[in-house]
PAKOL-22090 format. One line per 5 residues: number of its first residue (from 1); for each residue x, y, z of N, C-alpha, C. Coordinates in nm, 3 decimals. Layout:
BEGIN
NUM> X Y Z X Y Z X Y Z; ...
END
This chain:
BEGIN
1> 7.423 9.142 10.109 7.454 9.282 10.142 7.482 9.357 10.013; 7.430 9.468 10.007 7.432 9.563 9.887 7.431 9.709 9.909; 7.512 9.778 9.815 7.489 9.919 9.881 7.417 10.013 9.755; 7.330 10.039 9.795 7.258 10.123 9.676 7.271 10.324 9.679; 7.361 10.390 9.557 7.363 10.519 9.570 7.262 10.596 9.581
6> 7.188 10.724 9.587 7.040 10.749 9.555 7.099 10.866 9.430; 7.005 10.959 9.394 7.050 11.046 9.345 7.007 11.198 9.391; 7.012 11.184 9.573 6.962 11.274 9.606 7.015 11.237 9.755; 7.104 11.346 9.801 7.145 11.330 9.925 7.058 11.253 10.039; 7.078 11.167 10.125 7.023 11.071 10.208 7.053 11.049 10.326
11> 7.070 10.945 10.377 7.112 10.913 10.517 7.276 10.859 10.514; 7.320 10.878 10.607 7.463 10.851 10.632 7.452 10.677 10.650; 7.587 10.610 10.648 7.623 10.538 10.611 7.723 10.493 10.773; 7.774 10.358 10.803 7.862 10.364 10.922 7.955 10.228 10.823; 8.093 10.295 10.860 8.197 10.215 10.789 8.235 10.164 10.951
16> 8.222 10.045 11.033 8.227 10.014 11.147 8.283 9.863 11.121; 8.288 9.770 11.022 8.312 9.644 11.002 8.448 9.595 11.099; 8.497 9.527 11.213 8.580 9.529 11.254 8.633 9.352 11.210; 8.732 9.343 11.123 8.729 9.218 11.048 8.840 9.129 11.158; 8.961 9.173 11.203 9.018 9.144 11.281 9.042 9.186 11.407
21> 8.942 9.152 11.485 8.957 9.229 11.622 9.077 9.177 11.734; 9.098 9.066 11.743 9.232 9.028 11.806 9.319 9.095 11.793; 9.388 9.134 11.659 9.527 9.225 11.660 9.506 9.388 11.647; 9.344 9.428 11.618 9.280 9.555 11.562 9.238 9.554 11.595; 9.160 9.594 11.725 9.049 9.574 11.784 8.981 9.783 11.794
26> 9.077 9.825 11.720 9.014 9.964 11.749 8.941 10.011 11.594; 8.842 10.085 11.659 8.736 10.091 11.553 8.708 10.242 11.555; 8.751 10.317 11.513 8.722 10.492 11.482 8.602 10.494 11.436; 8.551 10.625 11.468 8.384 10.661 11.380 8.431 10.738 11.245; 8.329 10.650 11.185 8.347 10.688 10.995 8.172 10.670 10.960
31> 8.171 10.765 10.915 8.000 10.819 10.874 8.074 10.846 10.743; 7.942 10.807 10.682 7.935 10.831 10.513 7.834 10.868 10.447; 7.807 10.989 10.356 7.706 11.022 10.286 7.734 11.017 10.129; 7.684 10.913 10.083 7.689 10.947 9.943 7.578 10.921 9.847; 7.632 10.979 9.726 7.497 11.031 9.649 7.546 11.118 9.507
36> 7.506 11.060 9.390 7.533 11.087 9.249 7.425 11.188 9.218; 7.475 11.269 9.069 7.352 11.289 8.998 7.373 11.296 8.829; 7.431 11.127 8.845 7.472 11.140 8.703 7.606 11.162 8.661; 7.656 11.271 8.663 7.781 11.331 8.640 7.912 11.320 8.723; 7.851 11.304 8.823 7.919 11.291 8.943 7.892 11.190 9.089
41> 7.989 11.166 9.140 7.951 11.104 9.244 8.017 11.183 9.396; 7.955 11.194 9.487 7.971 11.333 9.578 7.972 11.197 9.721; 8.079 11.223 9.788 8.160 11.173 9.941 8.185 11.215 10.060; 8.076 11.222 10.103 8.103 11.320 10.251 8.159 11.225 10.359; 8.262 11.181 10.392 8.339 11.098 10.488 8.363 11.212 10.657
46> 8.309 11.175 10.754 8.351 11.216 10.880 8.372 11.132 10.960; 8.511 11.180 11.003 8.563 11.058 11.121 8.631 11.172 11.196; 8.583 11.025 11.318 8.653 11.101 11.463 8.692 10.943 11.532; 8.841 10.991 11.573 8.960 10.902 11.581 9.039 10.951 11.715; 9.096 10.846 11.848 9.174 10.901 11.854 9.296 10.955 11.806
51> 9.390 10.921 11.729 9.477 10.968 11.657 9.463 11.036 11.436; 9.531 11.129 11.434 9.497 11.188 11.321 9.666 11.193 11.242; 9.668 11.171 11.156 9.800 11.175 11.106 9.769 11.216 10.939; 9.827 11.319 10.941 9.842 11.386 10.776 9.975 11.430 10.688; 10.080 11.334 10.708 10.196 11.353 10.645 10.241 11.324 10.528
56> 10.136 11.286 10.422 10.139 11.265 10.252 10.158 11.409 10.187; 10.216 11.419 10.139 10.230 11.591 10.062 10.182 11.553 9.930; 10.176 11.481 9.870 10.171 11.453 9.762 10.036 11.361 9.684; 10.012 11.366 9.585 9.822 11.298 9.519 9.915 11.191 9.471; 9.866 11.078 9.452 9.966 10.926 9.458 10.033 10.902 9.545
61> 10.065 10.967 9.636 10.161 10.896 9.760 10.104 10.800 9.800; 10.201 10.757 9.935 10.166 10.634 10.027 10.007 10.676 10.128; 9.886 10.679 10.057 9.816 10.727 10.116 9.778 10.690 10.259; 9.757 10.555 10.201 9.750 10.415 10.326 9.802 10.452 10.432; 9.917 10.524 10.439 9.990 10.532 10.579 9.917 10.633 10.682
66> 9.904 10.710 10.658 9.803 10.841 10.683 9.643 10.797 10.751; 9.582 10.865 10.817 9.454 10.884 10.856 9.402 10.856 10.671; 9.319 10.765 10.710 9.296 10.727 10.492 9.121 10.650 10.503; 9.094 10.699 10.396 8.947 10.687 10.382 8.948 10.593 10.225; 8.919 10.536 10.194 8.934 10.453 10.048 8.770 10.441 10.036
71> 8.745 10.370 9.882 8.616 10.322 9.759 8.697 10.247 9.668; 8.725 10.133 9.656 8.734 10.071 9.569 8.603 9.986 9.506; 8.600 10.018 9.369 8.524 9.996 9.272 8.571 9.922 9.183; 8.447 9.826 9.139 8.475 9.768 8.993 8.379 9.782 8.914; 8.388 9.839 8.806 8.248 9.892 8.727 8.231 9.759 8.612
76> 8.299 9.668 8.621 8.248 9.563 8.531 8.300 9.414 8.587; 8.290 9.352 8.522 8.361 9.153 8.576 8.491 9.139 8.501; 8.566 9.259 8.454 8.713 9.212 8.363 8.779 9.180 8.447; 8.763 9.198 8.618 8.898 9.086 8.714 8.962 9.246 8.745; 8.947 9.370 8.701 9.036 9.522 8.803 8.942 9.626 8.845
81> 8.991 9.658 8.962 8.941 9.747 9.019 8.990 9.878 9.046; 8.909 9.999 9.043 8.953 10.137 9.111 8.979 10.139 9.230; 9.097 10.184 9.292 9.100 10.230 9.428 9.137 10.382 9.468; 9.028 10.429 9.520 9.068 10.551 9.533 9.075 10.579 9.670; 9.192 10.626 9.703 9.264 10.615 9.841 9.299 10.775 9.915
86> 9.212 10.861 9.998 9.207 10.952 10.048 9.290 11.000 10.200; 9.348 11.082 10.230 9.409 11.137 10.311 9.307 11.222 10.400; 9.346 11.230 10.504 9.262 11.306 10.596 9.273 11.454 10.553; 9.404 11.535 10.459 9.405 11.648 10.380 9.360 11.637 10.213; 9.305 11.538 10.208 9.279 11.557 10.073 9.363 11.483 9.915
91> 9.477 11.445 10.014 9.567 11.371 9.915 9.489 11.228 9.850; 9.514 11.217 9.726 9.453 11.082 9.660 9.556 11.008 9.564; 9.522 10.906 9.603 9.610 10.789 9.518 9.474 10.749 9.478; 9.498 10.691 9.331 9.422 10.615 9.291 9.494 10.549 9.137; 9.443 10.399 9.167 9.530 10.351 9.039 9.394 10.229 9.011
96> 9.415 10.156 8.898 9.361 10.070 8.830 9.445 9.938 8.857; 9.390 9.830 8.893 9.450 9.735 8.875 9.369 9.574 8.913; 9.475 9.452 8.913 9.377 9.360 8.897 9.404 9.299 9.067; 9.474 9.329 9.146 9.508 9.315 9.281 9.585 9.391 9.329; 9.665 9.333 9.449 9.786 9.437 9.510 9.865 9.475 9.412
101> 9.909 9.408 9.359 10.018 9.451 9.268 9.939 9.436 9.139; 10.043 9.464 8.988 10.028 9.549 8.875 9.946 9.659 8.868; 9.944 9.764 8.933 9.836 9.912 8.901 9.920 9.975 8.794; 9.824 10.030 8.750 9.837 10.130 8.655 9.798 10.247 8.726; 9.891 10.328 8.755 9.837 10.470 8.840 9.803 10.583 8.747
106> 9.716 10.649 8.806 9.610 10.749 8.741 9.717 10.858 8.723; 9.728 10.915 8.610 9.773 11.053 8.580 9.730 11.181 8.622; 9.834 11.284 8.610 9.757 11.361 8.727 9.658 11.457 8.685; 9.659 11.432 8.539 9.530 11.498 8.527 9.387 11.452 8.544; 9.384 11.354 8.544 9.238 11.282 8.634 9.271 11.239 8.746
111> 9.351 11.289 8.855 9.340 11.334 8.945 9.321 11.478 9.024; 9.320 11.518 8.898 9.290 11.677 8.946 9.135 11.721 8.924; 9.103 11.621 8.851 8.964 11.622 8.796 8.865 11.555 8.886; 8.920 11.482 9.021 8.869 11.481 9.143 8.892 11.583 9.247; 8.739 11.632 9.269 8.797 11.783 9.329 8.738 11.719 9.517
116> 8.823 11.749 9.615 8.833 11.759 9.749 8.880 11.856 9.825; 8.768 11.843 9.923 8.761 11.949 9.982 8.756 11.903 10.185; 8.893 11.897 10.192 8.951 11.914 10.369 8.929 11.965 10.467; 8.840 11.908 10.554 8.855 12.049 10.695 9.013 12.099 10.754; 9.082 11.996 10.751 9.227 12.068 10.818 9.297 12.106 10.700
121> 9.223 12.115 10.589 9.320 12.216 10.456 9.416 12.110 10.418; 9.478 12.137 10.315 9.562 12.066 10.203 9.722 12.048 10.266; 9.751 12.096 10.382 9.877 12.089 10.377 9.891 11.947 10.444; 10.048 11.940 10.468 10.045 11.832 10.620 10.024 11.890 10.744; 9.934 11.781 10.810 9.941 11.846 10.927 10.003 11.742 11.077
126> 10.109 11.660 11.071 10.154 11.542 11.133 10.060 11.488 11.216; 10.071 11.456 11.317 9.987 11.410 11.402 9.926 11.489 11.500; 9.777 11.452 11.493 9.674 11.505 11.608 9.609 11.420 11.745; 9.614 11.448 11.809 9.499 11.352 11.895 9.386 11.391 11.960; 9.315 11.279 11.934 9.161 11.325 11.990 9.105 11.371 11.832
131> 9.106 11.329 11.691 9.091 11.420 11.557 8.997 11.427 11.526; 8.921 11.477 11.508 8.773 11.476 11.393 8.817 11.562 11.274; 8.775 11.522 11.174 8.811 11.542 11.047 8.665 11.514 10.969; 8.675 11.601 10.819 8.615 11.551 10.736 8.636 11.588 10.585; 8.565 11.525 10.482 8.617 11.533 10.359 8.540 11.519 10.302
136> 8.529 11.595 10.208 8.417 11.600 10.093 8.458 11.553 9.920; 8.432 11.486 9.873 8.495 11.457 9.723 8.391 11.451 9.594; 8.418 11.504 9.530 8.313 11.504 9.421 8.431 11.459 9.270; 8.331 11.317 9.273 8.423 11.254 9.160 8.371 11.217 9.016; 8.410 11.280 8.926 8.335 11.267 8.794 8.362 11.110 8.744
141> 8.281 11.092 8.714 8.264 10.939 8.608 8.401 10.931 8.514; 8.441 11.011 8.471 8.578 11.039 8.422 8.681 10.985 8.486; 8.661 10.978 8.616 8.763 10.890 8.676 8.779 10.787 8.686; 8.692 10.679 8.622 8.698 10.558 8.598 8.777 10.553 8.496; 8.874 10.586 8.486 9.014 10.632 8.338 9.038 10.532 8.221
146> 8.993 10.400 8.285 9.009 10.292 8.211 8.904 10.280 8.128; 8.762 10.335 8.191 8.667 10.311 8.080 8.592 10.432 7.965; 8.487 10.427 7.913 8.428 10.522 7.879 8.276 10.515 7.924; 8.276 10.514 8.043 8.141 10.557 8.084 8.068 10.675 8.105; 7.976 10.728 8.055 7.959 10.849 8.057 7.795 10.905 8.146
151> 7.784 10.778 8.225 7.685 10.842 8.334 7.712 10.769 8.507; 7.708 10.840 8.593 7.666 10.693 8.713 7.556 10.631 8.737; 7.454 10.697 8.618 7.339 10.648 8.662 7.293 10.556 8.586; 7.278 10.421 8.691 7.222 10.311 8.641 7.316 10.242 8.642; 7.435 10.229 8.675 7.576 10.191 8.701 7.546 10.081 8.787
156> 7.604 9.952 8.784 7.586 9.828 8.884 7.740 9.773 8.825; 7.744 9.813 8.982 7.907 9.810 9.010 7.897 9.727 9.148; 8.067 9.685 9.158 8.053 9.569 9.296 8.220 9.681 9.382; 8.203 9.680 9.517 8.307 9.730 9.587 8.313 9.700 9.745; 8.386 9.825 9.763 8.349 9.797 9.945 8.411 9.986 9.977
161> 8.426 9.992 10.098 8.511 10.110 10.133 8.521 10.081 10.289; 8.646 10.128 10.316 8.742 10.109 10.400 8.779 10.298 10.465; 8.852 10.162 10.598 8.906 10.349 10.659 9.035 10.255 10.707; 9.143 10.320 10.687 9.283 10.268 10.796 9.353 10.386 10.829; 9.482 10.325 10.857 9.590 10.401 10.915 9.732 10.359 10.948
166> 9.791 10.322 10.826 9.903 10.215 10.907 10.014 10.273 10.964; 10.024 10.409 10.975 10.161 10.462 11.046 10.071 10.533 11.163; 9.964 10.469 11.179 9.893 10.598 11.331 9.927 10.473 11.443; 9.967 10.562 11.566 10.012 10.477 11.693 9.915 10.374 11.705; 9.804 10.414 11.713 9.705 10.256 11.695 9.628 10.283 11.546
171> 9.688 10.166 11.540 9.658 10.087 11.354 9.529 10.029 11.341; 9.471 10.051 11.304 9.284 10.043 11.207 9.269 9.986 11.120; 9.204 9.875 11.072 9.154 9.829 10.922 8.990 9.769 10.908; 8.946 9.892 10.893 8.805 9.854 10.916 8.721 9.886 10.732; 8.607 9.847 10.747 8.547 9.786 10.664 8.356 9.819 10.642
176> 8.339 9.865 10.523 8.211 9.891 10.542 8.104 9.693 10.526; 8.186 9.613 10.406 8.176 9.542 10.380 8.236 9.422 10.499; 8.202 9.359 10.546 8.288 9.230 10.572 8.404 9.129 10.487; 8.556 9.108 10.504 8.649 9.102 10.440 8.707 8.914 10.551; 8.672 8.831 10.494 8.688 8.729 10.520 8.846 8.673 10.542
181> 8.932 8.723 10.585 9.117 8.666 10.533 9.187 8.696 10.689; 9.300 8.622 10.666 9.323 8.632 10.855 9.412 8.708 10.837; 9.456 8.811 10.754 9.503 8.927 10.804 9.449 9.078 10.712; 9.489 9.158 10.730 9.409 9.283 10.670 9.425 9.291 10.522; 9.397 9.316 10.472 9.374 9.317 10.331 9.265 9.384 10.242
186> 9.263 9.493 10.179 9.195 9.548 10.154 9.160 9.508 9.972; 9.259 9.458 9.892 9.284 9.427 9.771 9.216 9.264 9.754; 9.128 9.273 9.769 9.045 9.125 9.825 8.887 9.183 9.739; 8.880 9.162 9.608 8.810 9.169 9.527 8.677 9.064 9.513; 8.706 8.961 9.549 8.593 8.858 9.591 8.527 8.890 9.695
191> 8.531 8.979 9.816 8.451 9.020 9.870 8.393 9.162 9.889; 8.360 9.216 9.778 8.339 9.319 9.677 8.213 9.316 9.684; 8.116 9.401 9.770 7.935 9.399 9.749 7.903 9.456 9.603; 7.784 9.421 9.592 7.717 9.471 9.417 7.672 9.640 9.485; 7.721 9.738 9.389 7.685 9.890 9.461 7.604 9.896 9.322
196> 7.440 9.917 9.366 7.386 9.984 9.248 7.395 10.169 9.268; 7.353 10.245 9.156 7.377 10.369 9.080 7.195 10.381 9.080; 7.157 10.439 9.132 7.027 10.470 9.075 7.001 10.589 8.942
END
């Protein structure tokens, strides 16, 4: 399994992987369009959920808890990865690191340098039901903070992307990739597909 970017908007994508269905058995719709042109890499995420929860105020918060859309990336074999961790308003965490623990979190000026764009707007908006949402992100190569790469194109990188929710009345951990471990875990780098960059 491999996921290849184009450099020209394409067909959507289904983040549907249901890794633990015994204790998670609920699976929200998550469509994905993405697509570089070099400079940038551009994220059109739409989901429709029963429950919607947007109570992060803040870019580094507890994104995870929230209606949350993630891309974790590794642009080389040094053993760390990017995680960039999205809010159903737009909020982003994203840090560098070599698993769950030790990150190095992104400063906020390359986080500002990821620009997103919310259908329910930037504020909080607590909980919804019945939600459709969507999010648009356009993320410069710059945000790989740790390195100096200066194109996406041609980039052969390994990742996955994810959708959860761990404070929504029913809890989600789904998976574009398949994630092999008997409980949820998203910081599981060995099962990381190769994403080429065209």
């Amino acid at each position: 399994m491999q996921l290849r970017v184009p450099r020209s908007r394409g067909e959507s994508l289904k983040v549907a992987c249901c890794n633990w269905p015994n204790e998670y058995p609920y699976v929200p719709e998550v469509d994905l369009t993405l697509w570089h042109d070099g400079d940038f890499l551009y994220l059109e995420f739409n989901v429709s959920e029963r429950y919607t929860l947007g109570n992060v105020k803040d870019d580094n918060g507890e994104c995870w808890t929230d209606s949350c859309v993630e891309l974790f990336i590794a642009p080389d074999d040094n053993g760390y990865y990017y995680n960039f961790e999205f809010t159903c308003t737009g909020k982003l965490l994203l840090g560098y690191r070599p698993g769950r623990e030790g990150a190095e979190i992104a400063p906020l000026s390359v986080i500002d340098s990821v620009k997103r764009e919310a259908s329910l707007g930037t504020e909080a908006v607590g909980l919804i039901e019945n939600g459709r949402w969507s999010l648009k992100v356009q993320l410069p190569i710059s945000a790989l903070f740790k390195h100096n790469l200066t194109s996406w194109s041609g980039l052969r990188a390994k990742g996955n992307i994810y959708k959860c929710g761990n404070n929504l009345p029913e809890r989600h951990f789904i998976t574009y990739a398949p994630i092999d471990n008997p409980k949820p875990d998203f910081h599981r780098p060995e099962f990381f597909i190769p994403i080429e960059f065209e």
